[in-house]
C-alpha positions in Angstrom: 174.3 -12.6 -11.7 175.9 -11.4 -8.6 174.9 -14.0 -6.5 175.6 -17.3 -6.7 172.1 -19.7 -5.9 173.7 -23.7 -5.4 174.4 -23.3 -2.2 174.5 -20.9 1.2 177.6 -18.5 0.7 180.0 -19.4 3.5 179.2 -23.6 3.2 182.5 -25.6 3.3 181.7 -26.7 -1.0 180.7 -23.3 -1.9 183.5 -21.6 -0.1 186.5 -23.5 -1.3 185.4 -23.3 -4.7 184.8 -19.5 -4.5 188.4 -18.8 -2.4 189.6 -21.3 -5.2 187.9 -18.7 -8.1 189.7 -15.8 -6.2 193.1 -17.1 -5.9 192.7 -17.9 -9.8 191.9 -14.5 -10.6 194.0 -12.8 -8.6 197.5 -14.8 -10.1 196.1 -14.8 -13.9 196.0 -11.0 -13.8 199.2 -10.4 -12.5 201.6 -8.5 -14.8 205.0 -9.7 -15.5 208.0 -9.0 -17.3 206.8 -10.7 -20.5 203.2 -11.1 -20.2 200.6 -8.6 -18.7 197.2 -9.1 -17.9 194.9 -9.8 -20.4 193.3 -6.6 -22.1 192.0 -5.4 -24.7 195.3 -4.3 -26.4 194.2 -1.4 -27.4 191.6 1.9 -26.7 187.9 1.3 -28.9 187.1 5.1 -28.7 183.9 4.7 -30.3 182.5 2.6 -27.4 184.5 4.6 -24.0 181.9 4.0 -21.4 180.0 7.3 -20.6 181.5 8.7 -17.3 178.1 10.1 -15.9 175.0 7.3 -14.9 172.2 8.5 -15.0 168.9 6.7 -14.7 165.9 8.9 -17.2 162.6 9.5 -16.0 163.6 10.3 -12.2 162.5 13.6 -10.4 166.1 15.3 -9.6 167.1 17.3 -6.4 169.5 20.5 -7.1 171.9 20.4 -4.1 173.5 23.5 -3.1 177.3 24.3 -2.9 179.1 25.5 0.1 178.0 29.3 0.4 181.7 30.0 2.0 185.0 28.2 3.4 184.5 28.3 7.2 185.6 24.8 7.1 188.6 23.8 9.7 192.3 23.7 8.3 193.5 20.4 6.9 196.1 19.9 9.5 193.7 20.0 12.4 191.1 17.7 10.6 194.0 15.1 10.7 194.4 16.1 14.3 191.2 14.6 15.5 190.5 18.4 16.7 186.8 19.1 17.9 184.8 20.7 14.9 182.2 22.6 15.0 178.9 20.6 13.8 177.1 21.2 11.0 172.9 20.0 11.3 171.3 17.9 9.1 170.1 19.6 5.8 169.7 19.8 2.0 173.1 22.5 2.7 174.7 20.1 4.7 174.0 16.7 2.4 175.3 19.2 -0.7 178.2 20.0 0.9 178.9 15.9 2.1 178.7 15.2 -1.8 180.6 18.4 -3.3 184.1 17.4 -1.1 183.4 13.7 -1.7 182.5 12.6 -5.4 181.4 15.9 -7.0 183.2 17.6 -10.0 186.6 19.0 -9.3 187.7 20.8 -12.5 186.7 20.4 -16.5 189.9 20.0 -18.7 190.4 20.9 -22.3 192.9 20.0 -24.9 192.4 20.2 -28.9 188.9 20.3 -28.7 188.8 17.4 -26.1 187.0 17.9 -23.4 186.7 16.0 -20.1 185.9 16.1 -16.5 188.2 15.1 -12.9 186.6 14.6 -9.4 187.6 14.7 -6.1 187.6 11.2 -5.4 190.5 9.7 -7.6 189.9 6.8 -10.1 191.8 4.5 -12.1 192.1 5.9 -15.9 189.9 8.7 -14.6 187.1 6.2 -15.7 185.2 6.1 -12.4 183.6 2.8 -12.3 182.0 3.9 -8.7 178.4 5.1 -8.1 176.7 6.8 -4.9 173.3 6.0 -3.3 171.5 7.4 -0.3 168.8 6.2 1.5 167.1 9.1 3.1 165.0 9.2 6.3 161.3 11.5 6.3 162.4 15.4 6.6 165.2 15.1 4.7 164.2 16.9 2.4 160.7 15.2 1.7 158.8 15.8 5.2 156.2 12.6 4.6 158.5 10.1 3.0 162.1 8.6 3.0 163.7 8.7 -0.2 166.3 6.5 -2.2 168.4 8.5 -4.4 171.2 8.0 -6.9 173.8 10.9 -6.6 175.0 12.6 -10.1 178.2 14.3 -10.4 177.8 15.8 -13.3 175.1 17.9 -12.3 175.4 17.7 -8.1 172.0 16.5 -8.1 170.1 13.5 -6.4 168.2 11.7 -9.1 164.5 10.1 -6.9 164.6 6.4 -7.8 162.2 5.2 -5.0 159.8 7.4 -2.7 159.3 5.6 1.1 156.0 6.2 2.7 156.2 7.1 6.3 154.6 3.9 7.3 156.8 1.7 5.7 159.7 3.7 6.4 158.9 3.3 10.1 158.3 -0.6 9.6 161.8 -0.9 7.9 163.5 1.2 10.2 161.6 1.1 13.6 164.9 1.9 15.4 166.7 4.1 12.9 168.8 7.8 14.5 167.1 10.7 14.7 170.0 12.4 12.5 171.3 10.2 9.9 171.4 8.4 6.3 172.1 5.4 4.6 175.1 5.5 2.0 175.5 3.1 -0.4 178.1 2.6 -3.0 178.4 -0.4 -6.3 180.6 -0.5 -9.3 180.2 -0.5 -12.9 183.2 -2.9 -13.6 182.4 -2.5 -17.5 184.0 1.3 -17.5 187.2 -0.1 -16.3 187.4 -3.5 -18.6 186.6 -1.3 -21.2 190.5 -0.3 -21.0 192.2 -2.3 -18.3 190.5 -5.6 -19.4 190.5 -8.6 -16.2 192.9 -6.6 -13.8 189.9 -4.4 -13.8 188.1 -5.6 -11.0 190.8 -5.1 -9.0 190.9 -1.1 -10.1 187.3 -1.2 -8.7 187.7 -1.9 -5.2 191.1 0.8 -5.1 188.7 3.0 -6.1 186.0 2.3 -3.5 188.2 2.6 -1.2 188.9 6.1 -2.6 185.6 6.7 -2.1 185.1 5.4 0.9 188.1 7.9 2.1 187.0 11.1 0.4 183.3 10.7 1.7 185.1 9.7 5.4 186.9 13.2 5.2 184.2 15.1 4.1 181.8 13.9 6.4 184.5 14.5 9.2 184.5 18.2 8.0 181.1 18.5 8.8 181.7 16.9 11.9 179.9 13.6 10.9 180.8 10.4 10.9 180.8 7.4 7.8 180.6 4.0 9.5 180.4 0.9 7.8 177.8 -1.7 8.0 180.4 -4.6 7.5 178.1 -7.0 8.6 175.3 -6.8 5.4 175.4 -9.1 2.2 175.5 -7.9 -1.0 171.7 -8.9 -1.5 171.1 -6.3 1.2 172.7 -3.5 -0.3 171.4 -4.3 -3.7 168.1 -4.3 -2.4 168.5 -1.5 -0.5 169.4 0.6 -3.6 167.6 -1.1 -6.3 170.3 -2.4 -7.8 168.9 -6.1 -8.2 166.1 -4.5 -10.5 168.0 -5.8 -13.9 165.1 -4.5 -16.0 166.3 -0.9 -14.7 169.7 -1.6 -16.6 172.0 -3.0 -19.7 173.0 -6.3 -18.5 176.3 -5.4 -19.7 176.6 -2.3 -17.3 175.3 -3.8 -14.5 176.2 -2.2 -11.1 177.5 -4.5 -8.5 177.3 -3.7 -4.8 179.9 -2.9 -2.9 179.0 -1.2 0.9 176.1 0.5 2.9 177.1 2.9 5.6 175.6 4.9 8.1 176.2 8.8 8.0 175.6 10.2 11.5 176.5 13.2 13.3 179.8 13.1 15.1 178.0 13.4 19.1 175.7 10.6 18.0 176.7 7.3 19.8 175.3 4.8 17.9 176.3 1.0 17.4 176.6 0.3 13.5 175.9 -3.5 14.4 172.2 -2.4 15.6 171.1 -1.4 12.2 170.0 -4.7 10.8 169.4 -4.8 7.3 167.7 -7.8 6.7 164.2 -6.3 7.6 164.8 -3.2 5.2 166.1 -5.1 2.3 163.0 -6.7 1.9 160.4 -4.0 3.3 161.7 -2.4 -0.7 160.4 -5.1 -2.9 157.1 -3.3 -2.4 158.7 -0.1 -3.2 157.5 1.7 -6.3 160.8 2.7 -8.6 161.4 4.9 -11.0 164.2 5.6 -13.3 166.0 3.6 -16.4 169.8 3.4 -16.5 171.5 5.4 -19.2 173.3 3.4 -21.6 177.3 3.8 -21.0 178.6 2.1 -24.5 177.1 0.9 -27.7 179.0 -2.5 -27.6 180.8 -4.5 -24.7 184.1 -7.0 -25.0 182.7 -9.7 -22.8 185.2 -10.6 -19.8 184.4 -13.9 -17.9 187.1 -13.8 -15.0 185.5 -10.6 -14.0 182.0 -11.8 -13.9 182.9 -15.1 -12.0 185.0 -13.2 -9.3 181.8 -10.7 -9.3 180.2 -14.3 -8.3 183.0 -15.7 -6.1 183.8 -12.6 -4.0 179.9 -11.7 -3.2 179.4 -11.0 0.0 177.5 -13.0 2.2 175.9 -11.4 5.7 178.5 -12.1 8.4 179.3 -11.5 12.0 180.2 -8.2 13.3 183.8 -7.2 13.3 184.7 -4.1 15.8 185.3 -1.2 14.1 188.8 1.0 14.5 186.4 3.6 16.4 184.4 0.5 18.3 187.6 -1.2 19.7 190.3 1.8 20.6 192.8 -1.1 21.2 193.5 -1.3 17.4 194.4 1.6 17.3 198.0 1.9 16.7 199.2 5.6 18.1 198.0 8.7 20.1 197.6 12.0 18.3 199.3 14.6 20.1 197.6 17.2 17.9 197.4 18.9 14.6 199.9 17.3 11.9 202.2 19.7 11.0 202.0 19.9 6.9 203.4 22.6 5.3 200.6 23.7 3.8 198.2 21.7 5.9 196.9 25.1 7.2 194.8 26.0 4.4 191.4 24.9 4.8 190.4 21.4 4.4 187.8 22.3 1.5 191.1 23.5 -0.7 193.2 20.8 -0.1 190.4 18.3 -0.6 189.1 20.3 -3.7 192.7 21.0 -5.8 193.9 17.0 -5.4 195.1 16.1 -8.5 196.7 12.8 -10.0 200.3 14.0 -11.5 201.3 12.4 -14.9 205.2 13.3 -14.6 207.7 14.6 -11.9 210.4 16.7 -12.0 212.8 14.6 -10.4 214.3 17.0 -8.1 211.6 18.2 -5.6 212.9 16.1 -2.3 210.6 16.4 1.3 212.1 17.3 4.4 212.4 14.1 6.7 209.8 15.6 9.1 206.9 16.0 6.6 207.6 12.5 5.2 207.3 11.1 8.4 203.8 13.3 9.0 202.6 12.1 5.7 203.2 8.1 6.2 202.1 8.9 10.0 198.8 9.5 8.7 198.3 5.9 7.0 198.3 4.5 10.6 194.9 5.1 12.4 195.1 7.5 15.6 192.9 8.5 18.2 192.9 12.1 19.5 193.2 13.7 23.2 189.4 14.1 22.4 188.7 10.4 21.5 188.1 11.4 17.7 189.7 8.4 15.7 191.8 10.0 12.6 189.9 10.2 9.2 189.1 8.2 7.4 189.6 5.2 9.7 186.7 5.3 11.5 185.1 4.2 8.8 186.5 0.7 8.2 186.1 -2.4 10.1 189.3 -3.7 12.6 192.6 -3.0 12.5 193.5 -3.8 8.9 196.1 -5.7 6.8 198.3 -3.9 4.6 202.0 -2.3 5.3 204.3 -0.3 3.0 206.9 -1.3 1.0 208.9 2.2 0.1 211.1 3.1 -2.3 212.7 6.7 -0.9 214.4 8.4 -3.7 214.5 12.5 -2.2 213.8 12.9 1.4 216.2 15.2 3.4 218.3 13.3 6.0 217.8 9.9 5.0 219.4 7.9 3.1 217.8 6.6 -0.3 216.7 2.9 -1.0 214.2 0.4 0.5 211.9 0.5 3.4 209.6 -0.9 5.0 206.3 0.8 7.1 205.4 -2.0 9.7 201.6 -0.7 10.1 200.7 -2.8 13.0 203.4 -3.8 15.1 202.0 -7.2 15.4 202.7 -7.9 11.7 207.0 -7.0 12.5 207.6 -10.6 13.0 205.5 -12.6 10.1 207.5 -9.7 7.7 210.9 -10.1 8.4 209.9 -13.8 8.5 208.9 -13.5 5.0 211.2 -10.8 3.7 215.1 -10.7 2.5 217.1 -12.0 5.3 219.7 -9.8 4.5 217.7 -7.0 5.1 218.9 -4.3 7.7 215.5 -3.5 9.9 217.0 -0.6 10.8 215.0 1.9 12.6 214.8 4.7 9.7 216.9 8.1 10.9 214.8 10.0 13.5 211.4 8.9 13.1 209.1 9.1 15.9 209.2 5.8 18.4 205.4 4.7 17.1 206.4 5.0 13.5 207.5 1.6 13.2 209.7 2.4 9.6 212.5 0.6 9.0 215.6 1.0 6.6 215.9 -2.3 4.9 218.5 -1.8 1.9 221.0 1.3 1.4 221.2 3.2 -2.3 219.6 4.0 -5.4 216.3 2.9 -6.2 214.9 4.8 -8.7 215.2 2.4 -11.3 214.3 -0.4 -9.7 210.9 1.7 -8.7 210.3 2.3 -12.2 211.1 -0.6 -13.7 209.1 -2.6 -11.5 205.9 -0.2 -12.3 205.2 -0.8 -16.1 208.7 0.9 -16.7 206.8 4.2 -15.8 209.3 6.7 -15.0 206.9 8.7 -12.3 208.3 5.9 -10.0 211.7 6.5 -9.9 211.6 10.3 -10.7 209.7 11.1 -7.3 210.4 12.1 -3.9 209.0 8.6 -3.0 207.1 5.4 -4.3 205.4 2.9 -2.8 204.0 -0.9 -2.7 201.2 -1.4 -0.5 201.6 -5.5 0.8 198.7 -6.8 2.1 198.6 -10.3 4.5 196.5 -12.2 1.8 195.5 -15.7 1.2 195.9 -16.4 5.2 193.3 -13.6 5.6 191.0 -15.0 3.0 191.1 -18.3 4.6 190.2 -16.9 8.0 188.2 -14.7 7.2 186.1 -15.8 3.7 187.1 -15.3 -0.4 184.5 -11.6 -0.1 187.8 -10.3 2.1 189.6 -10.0 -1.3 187.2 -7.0 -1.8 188.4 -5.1 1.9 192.6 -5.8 1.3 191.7 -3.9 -1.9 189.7 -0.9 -0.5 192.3 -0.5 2.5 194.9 0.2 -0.3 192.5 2.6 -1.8 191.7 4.5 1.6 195.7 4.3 2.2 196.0 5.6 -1.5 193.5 8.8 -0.6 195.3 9.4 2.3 198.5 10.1 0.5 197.1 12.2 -2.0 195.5 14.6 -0.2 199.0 14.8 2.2 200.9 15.6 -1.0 198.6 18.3 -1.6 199.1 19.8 1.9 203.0 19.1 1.9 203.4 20.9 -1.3 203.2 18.2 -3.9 201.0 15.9 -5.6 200.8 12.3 -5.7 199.0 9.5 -8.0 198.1 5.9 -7.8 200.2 3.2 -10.0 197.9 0.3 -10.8 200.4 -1.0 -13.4 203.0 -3.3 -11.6 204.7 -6.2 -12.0 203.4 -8.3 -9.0 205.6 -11.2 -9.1 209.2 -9.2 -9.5 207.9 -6.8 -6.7 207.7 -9.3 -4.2 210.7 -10.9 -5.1 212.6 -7.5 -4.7 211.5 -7.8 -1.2 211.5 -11.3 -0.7 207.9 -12.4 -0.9 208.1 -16.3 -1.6 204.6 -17.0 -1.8 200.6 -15.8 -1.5 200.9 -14.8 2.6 201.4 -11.6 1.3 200.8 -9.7 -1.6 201.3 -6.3 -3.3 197.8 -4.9 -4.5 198.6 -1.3 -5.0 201.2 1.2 -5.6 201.4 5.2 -5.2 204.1 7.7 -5.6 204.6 11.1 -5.0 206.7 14.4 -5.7 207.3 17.5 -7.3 204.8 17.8 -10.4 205.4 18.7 -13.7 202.4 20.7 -15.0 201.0 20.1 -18.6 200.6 23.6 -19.9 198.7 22.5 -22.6 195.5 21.9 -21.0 192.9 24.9 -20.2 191.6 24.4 -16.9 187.8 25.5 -16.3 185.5 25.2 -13.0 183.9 22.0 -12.6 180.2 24.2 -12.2 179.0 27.3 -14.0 180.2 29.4 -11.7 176.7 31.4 -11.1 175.3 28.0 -9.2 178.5 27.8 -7.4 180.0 31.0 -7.1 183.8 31.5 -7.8 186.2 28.3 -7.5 189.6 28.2 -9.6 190.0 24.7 -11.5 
C-alpha cells in the first residue's frame, strides 16, 4: 500500500507520525565507520531484478531515432540561447525519449552482457520507469493514449486507449501542443542490492531523470514542468499504477511525478492543469497489459515499505516554479558557458555520459572550467528569459549547497569548500559549520558564484575515506557532498519533501555529469558515504542540514576489457559509436 487510509495526509496525528517515520528512516540507514546500512550482505545473482519492465499483451509503438545531429551545441543549450523548435510528432516524441531514458551503449565482458542509459542510476539497476499520457493526434487521431515507455526496445507499450469524449471531459482545458509525463519507481531493483538505503537511491535517480528528460526536451525547444501540486493517488491513477492486479506485489511501482511537456513559446500555467478531474475520469478506462516479472524471489524490507507509506504525497498548494517566479533565480546568464568541449552538439555530450569506475589521479581542470561547471548547478535565466536546464522543471528555489573537496584545479589551492547556492542560506551555514573555517572568497571566481575556501591542504584522503574508503574520491580533480536544509524543510513544508531534497541532488548530480563530459572528463555519483563523519568534517551538529548525495569527477581510467557495442541494431538507428 502506498497510501495510508486512517486519516487525511497532512492532519496534525497523521503528519507527526509520518515526519516521525521519515526521520527514523533516514538516521537508521545512515552508514558509519563501524556499521552500514542494513543490506543484504551480499549479491543473490540468481534473483537480480530484470532491468527492462515490460507489461505483455500491450500493442507497442516503434519510435523513430534522430535521422541527423542538427541539434544546438551543448554550451549554448546551457546558455539559455533561442533554439530552433521542433513540432509535435511521433519524430519529435522519439527523439524526447532517445536523449532522455533510451539505451546508451551495450557492454560485454566474459560472456556477460549488459546495457547503460543516458539517464544515470545507482548500481546501473534503474529502479525508474516512464509514462506518457498522450492527447488525440498524437499519434492516434480519435483517441488519447496512456503509454509505458521501454528502453530496451524505444517503444511505447499501449496500456490504456482514451476515447475523444472522455479525453475531452478529463481534459476540457488541456494545450493544443503537449503531453503528460509521468515517472514511479520500482524500489525492489535497488533493495535487491543496496537493501533500506535504497529508497533513497530512488529519488537520486528521479532526479536524474527528471534532468535528462529537462535537457532533452530543452533541445527540442520544449519545456518539462512539474505538476508539484498532484498527490500520489493522482499520478497513480493517471498511469495505472494503482491497478495491483496488473503487477507482482513485490515489484510494485510507486509514483513519483506528472509533468507537463509543452513547447518552449507556449505560455501556460502548470497550476491550471488540475488533476483531480482526470485521475478519476480513468477508472472507467479499459487497460491492457500485465507487468513482467523482475525476480523469482524478494528479501522483504519493511523500512522501505513504511517510508513508501510515510513520504506519499498528499495534493498540496502550488509552489512557484524557478521559471514562474524569476526572483529565485540566483544569476544572469551572459551567454553560452564556455566548456571545452561544450561545442560539440548537445546530442553527443548527452549520448557518451558515462559513470567512471576509477581516476587517474592526475588529470587537474583549469580554474575557469571548474568554475563554469559548478556555475551550472545554480539556476540562471538568459538575456532571452529562457531559465537554464534543467531548472525549469522544479518547483522554487531549492535547498541543497555543496560541500567540495578540490583535489586538482589550476590556481587554487587544494582542501575544503563550500558552494553557497542561494545566498540567503550564507548565514544559517556558517552558523552551523566549523567556526574556524576561513569563508574565504575562492581565488577569482565570478562575484555571483558565492564559493568559498573554508580549509587549506590535502584532502584527498579525507574525500575517500569518508566515501566507503572508495578511492575515486580522493583520486579526482574534485569530490563533492551535496547538504541539503533538512528536517526544518520537512517541518515547514510536510515529511513527502524528503522525496524533492533527494531529486534536487539527483538533478544537481546530472548536471555534473554531463559538464564532465563537455570539460573533458567524466564524472559519477557516490551513494556510499558515511553521513555522520561527513558532517562532522564540516561541522554539522545536528538534522538542520544533511548530506544526501555525493559526486566526483576527473580524468578517467578506461577498462579495456569491456567491448563496447551500440545500444540499437544499427539499421533502425543508423550509425552511433558506443
Amino acid at each position: 500500500m502506498f497510501f495510508s487510509k486512517k486519516k487525511p495526509p497532512g492532519s496534525g496525528s497523521e503528519e507527526a507520525a509520518r515526519l516521525a517515520e521519515v526521520i527514523a528512516y533516514h538516521e537508521a540507514t545512515k552508514h558509519h565507520f563501524r556499521r552500514y546500512a542494513a543490506s543484504p550482505g551480499y549479491l543473490d545473482w540468481d534473483n537480480q531484478p530484470d532491468p527492462f519492465r515490460r507489461f505483455e499483451g500491450c500493442s507497442r509503438i516503434q519510435l523513430p531515432f534522430a535521422a541527423r545531429d542538427d541539434f544546438p551545441s551543448f554550451n549554448a543549450l546551457l546558455g539559455g540561447s533561442r533554439i530552433e523548435p521542433h513540432t509535435f510528432d511521433l519524430g519529435s516524441l522519439g527523439i524526447f525519449f532517445e536523449h532522455s531514458m533510451a539505451l546508451s551503449a551495450w557492454k560485454e565482458y566474459q560472456g556477460s552482457r549488459w546495457a547503460l542509459r543516458v539517464n544515470p542510476s545507482s548500481g546501473n539497476l534503474h529502479p525508474t520507469e516512464g509514462y506518457v499520457v498522450l492527447p488525440p493526434g498524437l499519434p492516434s487521431p480519435g483517441e488519447g493514449l496512456v503509454c509505458h515507455y521501454a528502453p530496451g526496445e524505444h517503444q511505447l507499450e499501449i496500456r490504456s486507449r482514451i476515447p475523444r469524449e472522455l479525453w475531452t471531459k478529463a481534459f476540457p482545458d488541456f494545450p493544443a501542443d503537449g503531453f503528460l509525463l509521468g515517472l514511479s519507481s520500482i524500489h525492489w531493483r535497488e533493495a535487491w542490492k543496496y537493501g533500506e538505503r535504497a529508497y533513497r537511491y530512488c529519488q537520486h535517480d528521479i532526479g536524474h531523470a527528471l534532468a535528462a528528460l529537462s535537457f532533452s526536451a530543452a533541445m527540442l525547444d520544449w519545456r518539462v514542468l512539474l505538476l508539484d501540486t498532484s498527490s500520489d493517488e493522482e499520478v497513480a491513477a493517471l498511469f495505472g499504477l494503482d491497478r495491483g492486479m496488473d503487477f507482482f506485489p513485490e515489484e510494485r511501482e510507486h509514483p513519483d511525478l506528472v509533468a507537463l511537456v509543452v513547447p518552449g513559446g507556449i505560455k501556460v500555467n502548470p497550476h491550471e492543469v488540475p488533476l483531480s478531474k482526470p485521475a478519476e475520469v480513468f477508472k472507467s478506462l479499459k487497460w491492457q497489459g500485465q507487468a513482467n516479472r523482475l525476480s523469482q524471489e524478494h528479501v522483504p524490507w519493511d523500512r522501505i515499505d513504511a517510508m513508501a507509506v510515510a513520504a506519499a504525497k498528499p495534493k498540496t498548494s502550488p509552489v512557484p516554479s524557478i521559471d514562474e517566479n524569476k526572483k529565485s533565480v540566483l544569476r544572469e546568464s551572459d551567454g553560452p558557458i564556455p566548456l571545452p568541449e561544450g561545442r560539440l552538439s548537445a546530442r553527443d555530450i548527452i549520448l557518451r555520459r558515462r559513470s567512471a569506475v576509477a581516476f587517474d589521479g592526475k588529470t587537474g581542470l583549469p580554474r575557469d572550467v571548474f568554475y563554469s561547471i559548478l556555475a551550472q548547478t545554480v539556476p540562471s535565466i538568459s538575456t532571452q528569459g529562457l531559465i537554464s536546464p534543467p531548472w525549469g522543471a522544479f518547483p522554487g528555489p531549492g535547498h541543497v549547497d555543496l560541500c567540495l573537496f578540490v583535489h586538482l584545479v589550476d590556481g587554487i589551492p587544494p582542501g575544503l569548500y563550500c558552494l553557497v547556492r542561494n545566498p540567503a542560506r550564507e548565514a544559517a551555514l556558517r552558523k552551523a559549520m566549523k567556526r574556524s573555517f576561513l569563508w574565504k572568497k575562492a581565488q577569482g571566481a565570478p562575484e555571483w558564484l558565492n564559493l568559498f575556501l573554508l580549509l587549506e591542504g590535502d584532502a584527498r584522503t579525507a574525500a575517500a575515506r569518508l566515501s566507503c574508503g572508495q578511492e575515486i574520491a580522493g583520486s579526482s580533480a574534485f569530490s563533492l557532498g551535496m547538504v541539503a536544509e533538512f528536517e526544518p524543510v520537512l517541518q515547514s513544508q510536510g515529511a513527502w519533501k524528503y522525496r524533492h531534497l533527494f531529486w534536487e541532488t539527483g538533478m544537481i548530480g546530472q548536471i555534473l555529469y554531463l559538464c564532465a563530459e563537455a570539460s573533458g572528463i567524466r564524472g559519477t555519483g557516490i551513494g556510499c558515504f558515511f553521513d555522520d563523519p561527513i558532517h562532522d568534517l564540516f561541522g554539522f551538529q545536528n538534522l538542520n542540514f544533511q548530506s544526501l548525495y555525493h559526486f566526483t569527477a576527473g580524468g578517467p581510467i578506461e577498462d579495456q576489457r569491456l567491448t563496447s557495442l551500440p545500444p540499437y541494431p544499427p539499421q533502425e538507428m543508423g550509425s552511433q559509436e558506443a
